[in-house]
Structure formats: C-alpha cells, structure tokens
GUKOLFI-808988 format. One record per residue (C-alpha): residue number from 0; x, y, z. Coordinates in steps of 0.2 Angstrom, whole numbers, plus 5000, padded with zeros to 4 digits. Each point is the difference from the previous one (the first is absolute). Example, Ala and Ser with C-alpha at 12.3 -4.5 7.8 and 13.67 -1.06 7.14 Angstrom:
! GUKOLFI-808988
<atom nr="0" u="5062" v="4978" w="5039"/>
<atom nr="1" u="5006" v="5017" w="4997"/>
//
This chain:
! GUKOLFI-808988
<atom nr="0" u="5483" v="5546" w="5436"/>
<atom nr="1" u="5015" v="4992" w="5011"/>
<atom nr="2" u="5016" v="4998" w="4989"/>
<atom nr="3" u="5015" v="4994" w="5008"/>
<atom nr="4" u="5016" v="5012" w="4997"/>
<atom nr="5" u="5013" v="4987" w="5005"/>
<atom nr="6" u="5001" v="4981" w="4999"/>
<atom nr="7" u="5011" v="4987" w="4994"/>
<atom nr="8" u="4999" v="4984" w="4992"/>
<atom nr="9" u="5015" v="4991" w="4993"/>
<atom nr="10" u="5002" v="4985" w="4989"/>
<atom nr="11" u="5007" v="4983" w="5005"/>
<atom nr="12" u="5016" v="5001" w="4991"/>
<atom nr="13" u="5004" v="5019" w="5007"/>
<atom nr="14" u="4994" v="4992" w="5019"/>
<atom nr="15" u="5014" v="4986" w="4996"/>
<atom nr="16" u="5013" v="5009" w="4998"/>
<atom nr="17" u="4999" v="5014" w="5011"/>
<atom nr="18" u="5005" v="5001" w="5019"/>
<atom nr="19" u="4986" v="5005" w="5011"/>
<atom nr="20" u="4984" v="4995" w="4991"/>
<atom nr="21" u="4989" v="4987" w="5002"/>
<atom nr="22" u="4986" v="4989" w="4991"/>
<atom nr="23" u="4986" v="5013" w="5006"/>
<atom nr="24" u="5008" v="5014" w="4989"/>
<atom nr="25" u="4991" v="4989" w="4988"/>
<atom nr="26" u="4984" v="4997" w="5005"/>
<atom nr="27" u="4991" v="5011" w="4990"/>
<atom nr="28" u="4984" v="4989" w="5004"/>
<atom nr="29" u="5001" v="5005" w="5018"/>
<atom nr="30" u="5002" v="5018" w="4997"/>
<atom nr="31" u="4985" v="4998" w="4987"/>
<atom nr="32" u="4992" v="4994" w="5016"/>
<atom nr="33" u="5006" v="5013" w="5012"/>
<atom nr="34" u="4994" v="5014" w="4989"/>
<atom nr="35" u="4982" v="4993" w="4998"/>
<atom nr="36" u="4997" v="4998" w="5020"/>
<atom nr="37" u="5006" v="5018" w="5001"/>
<atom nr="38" u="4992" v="5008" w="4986"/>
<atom nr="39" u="5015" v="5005" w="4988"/>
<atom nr="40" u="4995" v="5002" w="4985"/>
<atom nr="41" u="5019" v="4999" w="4991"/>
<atom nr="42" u="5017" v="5001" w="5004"/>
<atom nr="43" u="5015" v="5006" w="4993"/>
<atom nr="44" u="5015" v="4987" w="4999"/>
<atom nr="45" u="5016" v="5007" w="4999"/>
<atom nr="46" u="5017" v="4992" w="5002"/>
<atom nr="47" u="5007" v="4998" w="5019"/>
<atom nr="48" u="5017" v="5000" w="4994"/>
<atom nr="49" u="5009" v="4985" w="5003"/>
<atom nr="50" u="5021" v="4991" w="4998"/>
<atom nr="51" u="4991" v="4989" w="4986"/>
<atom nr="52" u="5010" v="5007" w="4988"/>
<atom nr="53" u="5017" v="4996" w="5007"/>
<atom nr="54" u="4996" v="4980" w="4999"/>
<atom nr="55" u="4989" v="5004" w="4983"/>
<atom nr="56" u="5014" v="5008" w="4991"/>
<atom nr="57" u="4992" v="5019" w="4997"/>
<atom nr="58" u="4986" v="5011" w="5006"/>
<atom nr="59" u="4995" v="4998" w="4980"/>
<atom nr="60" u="4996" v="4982" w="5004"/>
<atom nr="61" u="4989" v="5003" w="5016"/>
<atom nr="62" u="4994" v="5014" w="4990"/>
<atom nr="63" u="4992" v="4987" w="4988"/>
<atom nr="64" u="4997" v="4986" w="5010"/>
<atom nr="65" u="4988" v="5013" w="5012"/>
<atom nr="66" u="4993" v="5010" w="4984"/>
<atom nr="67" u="4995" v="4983" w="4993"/>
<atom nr="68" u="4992" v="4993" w="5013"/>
<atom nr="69" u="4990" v="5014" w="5008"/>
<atom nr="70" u="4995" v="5003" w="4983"/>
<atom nr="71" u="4989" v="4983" w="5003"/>
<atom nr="72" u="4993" v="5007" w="5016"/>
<atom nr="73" u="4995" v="5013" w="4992"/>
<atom nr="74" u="4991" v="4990" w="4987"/>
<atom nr="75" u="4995" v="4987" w="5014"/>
<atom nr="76" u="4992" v="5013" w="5010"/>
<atom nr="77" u="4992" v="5017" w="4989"/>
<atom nr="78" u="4998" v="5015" w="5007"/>
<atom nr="79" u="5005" v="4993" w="5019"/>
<atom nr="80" u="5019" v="5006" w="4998"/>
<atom nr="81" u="5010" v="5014" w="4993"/>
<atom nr="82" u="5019" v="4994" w="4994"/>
<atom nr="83" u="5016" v="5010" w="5002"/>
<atom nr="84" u="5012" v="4992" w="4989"/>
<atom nr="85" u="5017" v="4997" w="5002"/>
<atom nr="86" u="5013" v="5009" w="4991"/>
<atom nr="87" u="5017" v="4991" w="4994"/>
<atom nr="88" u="5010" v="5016" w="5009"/>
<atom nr="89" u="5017" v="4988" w="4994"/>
<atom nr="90" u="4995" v="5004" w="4982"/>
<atom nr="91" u="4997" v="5017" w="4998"/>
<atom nr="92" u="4996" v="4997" w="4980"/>
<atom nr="93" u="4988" v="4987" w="5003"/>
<atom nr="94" u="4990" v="5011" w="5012"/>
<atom nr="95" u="4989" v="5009" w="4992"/>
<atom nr="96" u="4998" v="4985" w="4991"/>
<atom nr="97" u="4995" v="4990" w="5013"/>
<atom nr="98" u="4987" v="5014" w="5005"/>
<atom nr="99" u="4993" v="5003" w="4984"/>
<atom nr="100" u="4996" v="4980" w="4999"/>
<atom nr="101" u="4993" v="4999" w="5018"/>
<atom nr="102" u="4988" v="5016" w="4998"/>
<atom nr="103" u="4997" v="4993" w="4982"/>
<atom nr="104" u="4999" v="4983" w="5000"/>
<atom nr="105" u="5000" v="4992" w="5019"/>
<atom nr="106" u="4987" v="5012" w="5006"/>
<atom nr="107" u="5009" v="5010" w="5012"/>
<atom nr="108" u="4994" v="5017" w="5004"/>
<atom nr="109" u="5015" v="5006" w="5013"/>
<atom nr="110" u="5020" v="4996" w="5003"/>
<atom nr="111" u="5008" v="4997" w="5015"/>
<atom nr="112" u="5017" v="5005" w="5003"/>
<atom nr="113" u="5014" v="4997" w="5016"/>
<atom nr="114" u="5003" v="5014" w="5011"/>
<atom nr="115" u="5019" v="4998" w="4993"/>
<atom nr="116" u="5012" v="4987" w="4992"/>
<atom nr="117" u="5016" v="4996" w="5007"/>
<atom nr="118" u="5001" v="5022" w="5004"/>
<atom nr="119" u="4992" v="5004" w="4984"/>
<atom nr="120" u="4985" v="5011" w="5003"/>
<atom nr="121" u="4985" v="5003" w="4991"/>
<atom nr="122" u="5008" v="5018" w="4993"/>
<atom nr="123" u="5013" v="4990" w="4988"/>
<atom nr="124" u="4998" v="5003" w="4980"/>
<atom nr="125" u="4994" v="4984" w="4998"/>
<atom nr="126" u="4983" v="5002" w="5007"/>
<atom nr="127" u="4994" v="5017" w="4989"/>
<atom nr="128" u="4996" v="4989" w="4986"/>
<atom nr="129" u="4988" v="4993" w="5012"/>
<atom nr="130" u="4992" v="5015" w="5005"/>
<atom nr="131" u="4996" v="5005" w="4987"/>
<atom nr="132" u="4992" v="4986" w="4992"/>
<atom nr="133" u="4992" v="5001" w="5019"/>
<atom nr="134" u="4996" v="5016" w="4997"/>
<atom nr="135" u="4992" v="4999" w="4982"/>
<atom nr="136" u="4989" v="4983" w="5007"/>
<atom nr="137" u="4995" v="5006" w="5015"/>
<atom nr="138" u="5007" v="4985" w="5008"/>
<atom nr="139" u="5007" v="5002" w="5019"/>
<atom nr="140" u="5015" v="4995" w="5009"/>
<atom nr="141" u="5000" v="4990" w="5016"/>
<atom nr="142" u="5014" v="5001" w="5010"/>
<atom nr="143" u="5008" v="4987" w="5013"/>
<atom nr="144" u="5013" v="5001" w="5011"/>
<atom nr="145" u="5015" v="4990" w="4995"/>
<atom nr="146" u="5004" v="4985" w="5008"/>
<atom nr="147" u="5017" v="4996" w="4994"/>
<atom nr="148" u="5014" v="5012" w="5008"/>
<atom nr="149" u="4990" v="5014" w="5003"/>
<atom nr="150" u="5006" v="5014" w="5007"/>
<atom nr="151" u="5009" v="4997" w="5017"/>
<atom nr="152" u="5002" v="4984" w="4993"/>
<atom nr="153" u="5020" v="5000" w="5000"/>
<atom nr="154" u="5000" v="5005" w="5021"/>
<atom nr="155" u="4986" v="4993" w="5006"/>
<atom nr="156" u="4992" v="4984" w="4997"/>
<atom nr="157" u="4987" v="4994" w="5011"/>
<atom nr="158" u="4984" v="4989" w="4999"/>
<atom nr="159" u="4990" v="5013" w="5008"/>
<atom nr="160" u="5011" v="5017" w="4997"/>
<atom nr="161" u="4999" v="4998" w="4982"/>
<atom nr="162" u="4983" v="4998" w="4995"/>
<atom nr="163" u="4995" v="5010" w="5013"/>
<atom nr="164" u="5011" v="5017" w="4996"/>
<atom nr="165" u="5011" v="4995" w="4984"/>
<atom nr="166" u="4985" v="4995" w="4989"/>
<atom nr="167" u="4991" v="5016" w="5006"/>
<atom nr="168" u="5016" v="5014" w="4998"/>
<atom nr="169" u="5002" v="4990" w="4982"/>
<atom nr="170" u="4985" v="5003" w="4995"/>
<atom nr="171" u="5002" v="5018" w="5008"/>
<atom nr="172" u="5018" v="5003" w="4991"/>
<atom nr="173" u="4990" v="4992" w="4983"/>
<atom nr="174" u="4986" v="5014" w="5000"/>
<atom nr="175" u="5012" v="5014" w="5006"/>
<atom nr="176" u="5013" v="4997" w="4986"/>
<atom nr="177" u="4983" v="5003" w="4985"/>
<atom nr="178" u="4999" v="5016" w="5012"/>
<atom nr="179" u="5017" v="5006" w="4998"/>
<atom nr="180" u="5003" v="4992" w="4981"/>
<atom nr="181" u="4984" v="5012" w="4995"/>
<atom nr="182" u="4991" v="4984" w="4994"/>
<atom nr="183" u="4987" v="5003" w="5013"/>
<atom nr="184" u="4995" v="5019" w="4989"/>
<atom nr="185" u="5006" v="4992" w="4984"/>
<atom nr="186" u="4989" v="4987" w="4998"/>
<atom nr="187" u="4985" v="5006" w="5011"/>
<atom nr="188" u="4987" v="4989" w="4991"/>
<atom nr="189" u="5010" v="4985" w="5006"/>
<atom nr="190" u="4989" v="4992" w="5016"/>
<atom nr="191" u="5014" v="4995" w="5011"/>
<atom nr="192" u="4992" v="4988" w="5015"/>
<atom nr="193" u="5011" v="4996" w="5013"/>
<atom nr="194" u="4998" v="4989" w="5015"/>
<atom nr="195" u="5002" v="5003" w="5019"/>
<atom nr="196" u="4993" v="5017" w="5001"/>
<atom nr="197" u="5014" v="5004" w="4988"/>
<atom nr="198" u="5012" v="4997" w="5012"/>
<atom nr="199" u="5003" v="5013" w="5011"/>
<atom nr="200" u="4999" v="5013" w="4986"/>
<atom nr="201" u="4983" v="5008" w="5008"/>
<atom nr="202" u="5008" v="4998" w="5018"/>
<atom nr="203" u="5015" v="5012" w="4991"/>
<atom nr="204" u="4988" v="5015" w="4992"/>
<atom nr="205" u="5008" v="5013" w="5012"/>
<atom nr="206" u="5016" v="4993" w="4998"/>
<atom nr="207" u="5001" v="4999" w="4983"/>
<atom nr="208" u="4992" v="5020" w="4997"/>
<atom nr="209" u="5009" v="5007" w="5014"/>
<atom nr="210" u="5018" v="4994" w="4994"/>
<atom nr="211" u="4997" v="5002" w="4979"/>
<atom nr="212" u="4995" v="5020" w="5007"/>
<atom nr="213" u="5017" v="4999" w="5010"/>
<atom nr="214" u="5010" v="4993" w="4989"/>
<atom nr="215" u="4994" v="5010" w="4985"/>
<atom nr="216" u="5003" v="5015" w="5007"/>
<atom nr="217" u="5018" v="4996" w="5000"/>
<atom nr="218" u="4999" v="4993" w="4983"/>
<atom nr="219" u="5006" v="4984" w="5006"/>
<atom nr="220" u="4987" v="4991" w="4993"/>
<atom nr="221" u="4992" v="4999" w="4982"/>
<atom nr="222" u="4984" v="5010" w="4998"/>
<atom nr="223" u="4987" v="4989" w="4998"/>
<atom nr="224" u="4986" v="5013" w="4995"/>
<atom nr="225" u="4991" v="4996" w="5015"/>
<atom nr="226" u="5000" v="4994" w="5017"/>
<atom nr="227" u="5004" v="4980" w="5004"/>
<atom nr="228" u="4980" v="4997" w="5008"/>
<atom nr="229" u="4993" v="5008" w="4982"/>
<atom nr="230" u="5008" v="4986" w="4989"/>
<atom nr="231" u="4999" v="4985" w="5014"/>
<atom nr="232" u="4981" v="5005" w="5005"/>
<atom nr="233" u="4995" v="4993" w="4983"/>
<atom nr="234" u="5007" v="4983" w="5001"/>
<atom nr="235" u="4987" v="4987" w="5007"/>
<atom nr="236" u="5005" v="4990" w="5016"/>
<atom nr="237" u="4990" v="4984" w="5003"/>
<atom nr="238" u="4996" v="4995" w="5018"/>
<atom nr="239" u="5009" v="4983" w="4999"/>
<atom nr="240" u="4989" v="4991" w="5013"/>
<atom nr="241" u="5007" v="5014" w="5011"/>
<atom nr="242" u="4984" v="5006" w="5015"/>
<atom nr="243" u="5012" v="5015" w="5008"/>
<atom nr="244" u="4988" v="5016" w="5005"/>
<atom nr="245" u="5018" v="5007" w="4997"/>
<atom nr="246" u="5003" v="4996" w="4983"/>
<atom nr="247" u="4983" v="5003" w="4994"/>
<atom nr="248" u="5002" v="5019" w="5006"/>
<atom nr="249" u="5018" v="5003" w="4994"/>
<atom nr="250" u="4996" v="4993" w="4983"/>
<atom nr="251" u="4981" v="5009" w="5001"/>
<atom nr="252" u="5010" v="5017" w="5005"/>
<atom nr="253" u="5013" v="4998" w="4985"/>
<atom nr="254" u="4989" v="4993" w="4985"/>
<atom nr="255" u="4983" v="5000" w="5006"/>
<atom nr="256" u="4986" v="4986" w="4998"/>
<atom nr="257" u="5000" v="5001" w="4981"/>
<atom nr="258" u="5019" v="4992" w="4999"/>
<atom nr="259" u="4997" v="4987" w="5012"/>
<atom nr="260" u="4995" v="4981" w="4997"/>
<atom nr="261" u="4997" v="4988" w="5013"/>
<atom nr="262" u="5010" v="4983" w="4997"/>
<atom nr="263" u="5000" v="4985" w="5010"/>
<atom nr="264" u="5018" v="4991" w="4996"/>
<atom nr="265" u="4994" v="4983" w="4997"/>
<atom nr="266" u="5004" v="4988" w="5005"/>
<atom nr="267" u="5018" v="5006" w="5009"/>
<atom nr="268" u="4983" v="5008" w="5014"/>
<atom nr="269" u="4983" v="4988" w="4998"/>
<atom nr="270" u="4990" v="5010" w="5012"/>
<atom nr="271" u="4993" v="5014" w="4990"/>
<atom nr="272" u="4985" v="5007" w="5012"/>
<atom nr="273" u="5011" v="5010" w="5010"/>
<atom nr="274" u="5007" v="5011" w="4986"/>
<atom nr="275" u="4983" v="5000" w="4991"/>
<atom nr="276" u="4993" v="5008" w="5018"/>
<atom nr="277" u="5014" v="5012" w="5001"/>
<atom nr="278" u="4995" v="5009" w="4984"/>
<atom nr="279" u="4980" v="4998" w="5006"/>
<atom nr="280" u="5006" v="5007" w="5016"/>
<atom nr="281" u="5008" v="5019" w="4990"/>
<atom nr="282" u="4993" v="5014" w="5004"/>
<atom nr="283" u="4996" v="5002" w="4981"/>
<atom nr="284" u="4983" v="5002" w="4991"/>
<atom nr="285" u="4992" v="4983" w="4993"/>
<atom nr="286" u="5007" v="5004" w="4983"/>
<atom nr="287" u="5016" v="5005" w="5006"/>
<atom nr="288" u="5000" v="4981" w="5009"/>
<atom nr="289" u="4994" v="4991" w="4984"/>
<atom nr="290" u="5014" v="5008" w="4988"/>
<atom nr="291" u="5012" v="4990" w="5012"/>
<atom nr="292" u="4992" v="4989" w="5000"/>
<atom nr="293" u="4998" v="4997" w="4981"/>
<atom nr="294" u="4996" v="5015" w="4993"/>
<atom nr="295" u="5016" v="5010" w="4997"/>
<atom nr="296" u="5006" v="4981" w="4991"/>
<atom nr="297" u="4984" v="5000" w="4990"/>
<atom nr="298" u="5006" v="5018" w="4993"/>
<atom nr="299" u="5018" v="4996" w="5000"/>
<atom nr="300" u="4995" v="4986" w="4989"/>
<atom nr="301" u="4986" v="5004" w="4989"/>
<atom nr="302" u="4987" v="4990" w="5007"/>
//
C-alpha cells in the first residue's frame, strides 16, 4: 500500500487571499488523478501554511474555513486521503475544541501544526492540552515549516534563501525546542512527523550528542536524562518529495527505516517518480522499503 505523507490542497477562499498560491492548490480532482496513474493509495493533507490569515482576520478563521472544506473531501473521496486539521493557534481555549470536533465530527484522523508562529515554538504551554488529547487518541502531528517570518526572517529575506534555508532551520529550531522543553520524553506517545528530513536535525546527531555531553559536564546545560539523538531519533521525518542518497542515510543512521515516511509535497513538486525510485533504490530489505513507503503510516495510523 502507497500512502502519501505529504500533500496539500487548499480551498478557494484561503487561495484568494494568500500570497503565493495558485488555483492548482485546489485541484483536488487533479491530484485524485495523479495518485491513480501512480499507484497511491491515499494521502495525507496537511496545511502548507499560508498569510491567509492576515487578509482573513485570524488563524481561527482559516482554521475553519480549511477544516470545513477538507472535511467534504474527505467525505467526497473515502478512504483516498488522510486530513490533518488545522488548529485555531490564536485561540488557545478554542483548541482543543476545535480538535475534538474535527476528530469527532469532520472525520479527521491527524493535526497539522506550523513549524512556529510569529517566534512562538511548538514547546509553549498552550500546545500540552493538545498532546495530550493526541496522546490519549493516538492521533499524530504533522509539522510544516512556517512560512510567515520564520526564523532568519528579520535579516534575510530572499525569494530563494528563505524557502531554501529559513523554512528548513524553522522547522529545525521547532523540533529542537520539544527536545529541550522535555516534551519530546514527556509526551513520547505523541507521533510528531516533520517535513524535510526533519530539517537538518539528522544532519546535527553528532553535534547535538557531543555538545549536550560537553556542556553537561560543566553543568551548563539542563540534564535531559539522556542524550539529544535518544529523544529526536523517535520523531518521524517524511521525505517531502526529497530523492538525496544523502538524506535518506542521515535520516536512516539517526531513526532508522521504521520512522521514515516517503511524502511527495504535492503539488508545490508534481514529479513524484524520482523520490518514489530513491526509496526503491535503499539498500533496505523489501519490508524495510514498503514501511516507507506506506507501512510505517499504516502503523502510525491504525490501518
């Protein structure tokens, strides 16, 4: 079974008042299409992040306004996608609201979260009472880097430089902070996906072991009970349309084949064969191949 780790699909009025984004964000008829000439079974849709909300009035209102209508797709379409639902991140109160009626009611099975908003990172007080309803439902997080000031954002911005290394080092910073604010131990029956690879987290393994062993020996950092590569070695990284031997073996040395997930980031990247052949192409056994390919979702979710 092929499942897709990372797509997008956005409605009209979100495409309408967002910079960047075009009509085919909601073609969900074409990517219908796209996953029946390349044998995906079902994808997950998760929320690119967008400025939608600074023309909308609040991330609660694109919270709905997506929630609502992806809800129809997943009605329109059973069993062929997986929806990660918003969350109103402006309204802490309504939250777990909101969650509770899109697992409950709107059919979704997974929530997708920003990397950060506005320099708040995914460690503050506000998300626990999500985790732990996460926790208790078995529902996983999908992560995406920010798009809106990430981090750099204030020196550097750059059509190609911040896509290219802010959204990555946003989404590093994002998974680092859940490292460092124990959230990572805490709640370590939270399924945390993020995008990219991670970021650069599996490129930073030796970094990360060799400067907590340094540092703590000096007691200049907190003890965390255990080195940095125990706690971030059981987040799972998604591929992100991504066909680097390089990343494959960084993320394979880190986490192994269980805690990856091939993604194909439709449609921001519409030619899905290489990255499918990059994973078929791992020197991994046949079932080692197929969890990436599907299997380790199929577990993450239930299926």
């Amino acid at each position: 079974m092929l499942i897709d780790a990372h797509s997008h699909w956005l409605p009209e009025e979100i495409i309408s008042n967002a910079h960047f984004f075009h009509k085919g964000w909601g073609d969900i008829e074409s990517q219908v299409k796209s996953m029946d000439r390349e044998g995906i079974d079902a994808a997950v849709l998760s929320y690119p992040t967008s400025d939608a909300h600074l023309k909308l009035g609040s991330i609660s209102q694109v919270a709905h306004i997506y929630n609502d209508n992806v809800s129809l797709i997943l009605k329109r379409f059973p069993g062929r996608f997986i929806g990660a639902a918003v969350m109103p991140v402006d309204n802490s109160i309504d939250m777990l609201g909101e969650l509770k009626r899109a697992s409950e009611e709107l059919g979704f099975r997974a929530v997708s979260l920003a990397s950060s908003y506005n320099g708040i990172y995914l460690d503050d007080r506000m998300f626990l009472p999500v985790y732990e309803y996460c926790a208790e439902h078995s529902i996983p997080i999908f992560v995406h880097p920010q798009i809106v000031n990430p981090i750099g954002f204030e020196r550097v911005k750059d059509p190609l430089l911040t896509p290219v290394v802010e959204y990555v080092f946003d989404t590093t910073i994002s998974a680092g902070k859940l490292l460092m604010s124990d959230i990572l131990r805490r709640y370590a029956k939270v399924k945390f996906v993020f995008p990219y690879f991670g970021g650069a987290v599996c490129y930073l393994k030796q970094r990360f072991d060799a400067t907590y062993r340094m540092l703590r020996g000096i007691n200049f950092v907190k003890d965390l009970q255990g080195l940095p590569s125990e706690y971030l070695r059981n987040i799972y990284v998604d591929t992100s349309g991504d066909a680097s031997t390089a990343n494959f073996s960084l993320a394979l040395e880190l986490m192994g084949p269980k805690r990856i997930l091939w993604g194909s980031d439709w449609p921001a990247k519409q030619d899905i064969q290489p990255g499918l052949k990059a994973v078929k192409d791992l020197d991994l056994s046949e079932e080692d191949k197929s969890g990436i390919l599907g299997g380790n979702l199929r577990e993450i979710f239930g299926l």
